[in-house]
C-alpha positions in Angstrom: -93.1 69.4 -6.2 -96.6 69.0 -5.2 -97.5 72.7 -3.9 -101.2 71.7 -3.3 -102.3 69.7 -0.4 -104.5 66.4 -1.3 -107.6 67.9 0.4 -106.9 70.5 -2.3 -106.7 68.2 -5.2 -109.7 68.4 -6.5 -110.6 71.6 -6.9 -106.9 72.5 -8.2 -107.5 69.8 -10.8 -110.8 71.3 -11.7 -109.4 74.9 -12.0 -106.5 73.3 -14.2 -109.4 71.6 -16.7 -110.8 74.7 -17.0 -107.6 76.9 -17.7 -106.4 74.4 -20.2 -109.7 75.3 -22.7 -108.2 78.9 -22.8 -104.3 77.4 -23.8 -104.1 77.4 -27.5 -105.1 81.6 -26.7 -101.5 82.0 -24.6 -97.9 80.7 -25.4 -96.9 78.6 -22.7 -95.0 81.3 -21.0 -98.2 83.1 -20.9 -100.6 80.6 -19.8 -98.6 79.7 -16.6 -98.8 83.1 -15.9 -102.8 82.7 -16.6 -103.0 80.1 -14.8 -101.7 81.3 -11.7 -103.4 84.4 -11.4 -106.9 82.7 -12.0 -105.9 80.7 -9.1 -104.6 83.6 -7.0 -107.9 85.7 -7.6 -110.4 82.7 -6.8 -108.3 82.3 -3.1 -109.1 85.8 -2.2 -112.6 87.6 -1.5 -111.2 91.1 -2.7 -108.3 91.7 -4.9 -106.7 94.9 -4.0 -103.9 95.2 -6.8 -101.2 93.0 -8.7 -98.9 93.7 -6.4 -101.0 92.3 -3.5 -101.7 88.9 -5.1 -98.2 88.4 -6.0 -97.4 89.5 -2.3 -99.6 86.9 -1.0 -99.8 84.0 -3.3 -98.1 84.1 -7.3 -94.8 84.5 -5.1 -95.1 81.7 -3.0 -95.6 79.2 -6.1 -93.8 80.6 -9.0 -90.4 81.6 -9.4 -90.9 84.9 -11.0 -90.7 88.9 -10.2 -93.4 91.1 -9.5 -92.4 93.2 -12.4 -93.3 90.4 -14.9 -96.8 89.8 -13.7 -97.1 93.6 -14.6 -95.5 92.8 -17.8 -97.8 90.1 -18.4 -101.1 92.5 -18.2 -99.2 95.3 -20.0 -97.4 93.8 -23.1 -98.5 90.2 -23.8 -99.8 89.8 -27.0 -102.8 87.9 -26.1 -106.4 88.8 -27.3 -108.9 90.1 -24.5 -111.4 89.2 -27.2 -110.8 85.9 -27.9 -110.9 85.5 -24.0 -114.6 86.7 -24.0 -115.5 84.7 -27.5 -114.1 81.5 -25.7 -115.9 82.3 -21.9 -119.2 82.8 -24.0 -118.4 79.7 -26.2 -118.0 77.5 -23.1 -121.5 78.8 -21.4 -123.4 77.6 -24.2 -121.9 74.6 -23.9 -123.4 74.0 -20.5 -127.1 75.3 -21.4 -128.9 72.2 -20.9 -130.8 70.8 -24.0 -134.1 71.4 -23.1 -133.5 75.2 -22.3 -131.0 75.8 -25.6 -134.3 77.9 -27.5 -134.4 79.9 -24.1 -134.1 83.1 -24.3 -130.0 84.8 -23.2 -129.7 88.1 -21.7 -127.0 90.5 -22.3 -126.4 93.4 -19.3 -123.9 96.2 -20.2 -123.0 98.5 -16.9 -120.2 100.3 -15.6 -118.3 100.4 -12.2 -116.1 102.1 -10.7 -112.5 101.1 -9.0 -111.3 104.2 -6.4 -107.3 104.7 -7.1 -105.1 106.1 -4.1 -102.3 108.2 -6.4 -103.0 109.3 -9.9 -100.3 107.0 -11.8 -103.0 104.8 -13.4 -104.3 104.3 -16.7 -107.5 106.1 -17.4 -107.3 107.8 -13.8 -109.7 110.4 -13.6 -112.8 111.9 -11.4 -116.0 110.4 -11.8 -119.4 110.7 -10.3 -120.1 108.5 -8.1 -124.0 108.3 -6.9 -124.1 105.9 -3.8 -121.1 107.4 -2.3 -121.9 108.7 1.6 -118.6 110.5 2.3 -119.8 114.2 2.2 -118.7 113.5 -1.6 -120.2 112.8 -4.7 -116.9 111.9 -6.8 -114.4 109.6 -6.5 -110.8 109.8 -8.1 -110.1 106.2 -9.7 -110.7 104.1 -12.9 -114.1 103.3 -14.4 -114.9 100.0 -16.5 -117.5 99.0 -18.8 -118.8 95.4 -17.6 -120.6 92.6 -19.8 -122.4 90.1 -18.1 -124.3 87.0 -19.8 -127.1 85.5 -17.9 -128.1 81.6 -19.5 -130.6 79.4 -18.7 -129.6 76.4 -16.3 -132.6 74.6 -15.1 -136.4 75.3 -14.7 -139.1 74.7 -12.0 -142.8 75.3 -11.0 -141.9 78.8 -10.4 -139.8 79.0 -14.5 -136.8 79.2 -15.5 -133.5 79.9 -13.3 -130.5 82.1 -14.7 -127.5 82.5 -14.0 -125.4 85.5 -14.3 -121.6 85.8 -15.5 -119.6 88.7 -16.2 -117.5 88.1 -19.6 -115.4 91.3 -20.2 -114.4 94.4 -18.9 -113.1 97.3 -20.6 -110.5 100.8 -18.9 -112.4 103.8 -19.9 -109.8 106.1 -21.1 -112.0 109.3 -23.0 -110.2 107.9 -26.6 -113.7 106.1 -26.6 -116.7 107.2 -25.1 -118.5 103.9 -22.6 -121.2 104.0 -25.1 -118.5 102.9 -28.7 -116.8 100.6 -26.3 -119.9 99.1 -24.8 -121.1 98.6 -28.7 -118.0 96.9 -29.6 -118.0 94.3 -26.5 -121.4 93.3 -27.9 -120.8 93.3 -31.5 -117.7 90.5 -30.8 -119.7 88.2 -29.2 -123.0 88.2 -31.3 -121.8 85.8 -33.8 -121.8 83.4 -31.2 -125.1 84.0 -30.7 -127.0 84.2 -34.0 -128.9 81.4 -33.3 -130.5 83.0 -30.3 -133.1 85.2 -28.3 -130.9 88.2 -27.0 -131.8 90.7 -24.5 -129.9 93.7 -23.8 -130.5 95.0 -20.1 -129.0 98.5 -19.4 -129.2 101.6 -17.3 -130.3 105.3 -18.3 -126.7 105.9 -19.3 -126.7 103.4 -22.7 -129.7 104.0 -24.4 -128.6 106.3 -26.9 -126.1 106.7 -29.5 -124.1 103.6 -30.5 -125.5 101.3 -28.2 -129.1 101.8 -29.8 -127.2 101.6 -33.5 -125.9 98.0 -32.0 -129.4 96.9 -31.3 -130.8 97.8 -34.9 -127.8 95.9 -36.4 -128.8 92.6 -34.9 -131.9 91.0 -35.8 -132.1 89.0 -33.0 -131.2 91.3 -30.3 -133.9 93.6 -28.4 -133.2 96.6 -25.4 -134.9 96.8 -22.2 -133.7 99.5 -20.4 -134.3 102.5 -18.5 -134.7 106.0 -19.5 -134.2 109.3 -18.3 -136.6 111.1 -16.6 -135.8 114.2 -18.8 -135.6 112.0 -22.3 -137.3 113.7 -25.0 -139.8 111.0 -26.8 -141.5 112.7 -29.8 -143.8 110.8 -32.3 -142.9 111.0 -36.0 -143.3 113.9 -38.4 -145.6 114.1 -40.8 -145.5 113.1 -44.3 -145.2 116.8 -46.9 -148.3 118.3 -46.7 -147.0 120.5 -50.0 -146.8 123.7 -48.6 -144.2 125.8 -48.5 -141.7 125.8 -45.9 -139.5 123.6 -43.9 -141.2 120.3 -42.8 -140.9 120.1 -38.7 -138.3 117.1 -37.3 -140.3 116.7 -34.4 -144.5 116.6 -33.5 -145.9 115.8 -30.3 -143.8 115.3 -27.1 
């Protein structure tokens, strides 16, 4: 039964090119599932839950229950990673060939996804800064996001990015944002071994694992911010062969 109408053909042949490069990641159960969902979440603006999109489009076009599109995102075996490896795989593919020794920046952030009820995963109050409600929290989930921005053309005025978001991670206090932000960047730096990484962050990342991730790569450097009440202290100096305990840190 043809379910798309021939105006629509392109695009749904398009979206169904794409999908397929993700396949041999799915059983073919699976993949429909995949399929359909990519397709439900490019027809809206705003996705407000799995229940809405199967209310408003999954339902129309496949003959399943709501239950197993949650059963889908809670027990199928597929690998989130390989998802991310395969996304990042296909962008270099599309780097033209004059830009390939470019240079590819990494941005790691968090955001935040208000919950109404508490039955959720990794539900939880959070801080939320650019909240104008009288209140500074919100009760809800929080992700870790990883973005890649490649090279796509250049002009008089240098070099145009583009900016794609590759994997997100629930925050659920087993791992702190910091190991988990560290292990979405370690899985994809093979990948990229062959190239100029930046890592762009906030105030939040630049400490603790995320700085031991940048020191483990060769090729990968850190811009980021830093706190206004960081501690920066130069090194200590060498044993000077007196007695007592030689000081950790010198000048502020």
């Amino acid at each position: 039964m043809n379910i798309i109408s021939k105006n629509q053909n392109s695009i749904y042949s398009f979206i169904n090119k794409f999908c397929n490069q993700y396949r041999d990641i799915f059983t073919k159960k699976t993949f429909k599932m995949f399929f359909w969902i990519v397709i439900s979440i490019i027809s809206f603006d705003k996705i407000h839950s799995i229940r809405f999109i199967w209310n408003n489009f999954i339902s129309k076009y496949m003959n399943t229950s709501l239950n197993s599109v949650y059963y889908f995102f809670s027990y199928s075996k597929f690998s989130l990673e390989s998802i991310m490896k395969r996304t990042v795989t296909l962008l270099l593919d599309i780097i033209p060939q004059q830009l390939r020794d470019e240079k590819i920046f990494l941005i790691i952030d968090d955001t935040l996804q208000e919950k109404f009820g508490d039955k959720f995963a990794g539900h939880n109050t959070f801080f939320d800064h650019v909240r104008r409600n009288n209140s500074s929290y919100l009760k809800g989930n929080t992700f870790v996001c990883l973005a890649i921005s490649i090279p796509v053309s250049s002009s008089s005025n240098g070099i145009n990015y583009k900016t794609i978001p590759i994997g997100f991670r629930l925050y659920q206090k087993e791992k702190s944002k910091l190991t988990i932000a560290k292990e979405m960047i370690d899985s994809i730096m093979n990948l990229l071994q062959d190239k100029k990484v930046t890592l762009l962050c906030d105030s939040w990342y630049t400490k603790g694992d995320v700085l031991d991730c940048v020191k483990e790569h060769e090729n990968l450097e850190l811009i980021a911010a830093v706190r206004y009440d960081t501690a920066i202290y130069d090194l200590p100096p060498k044993p000077n062969g007196k007695r007592g305990r030689n000081p950790i840190y010198v000048k502020n």
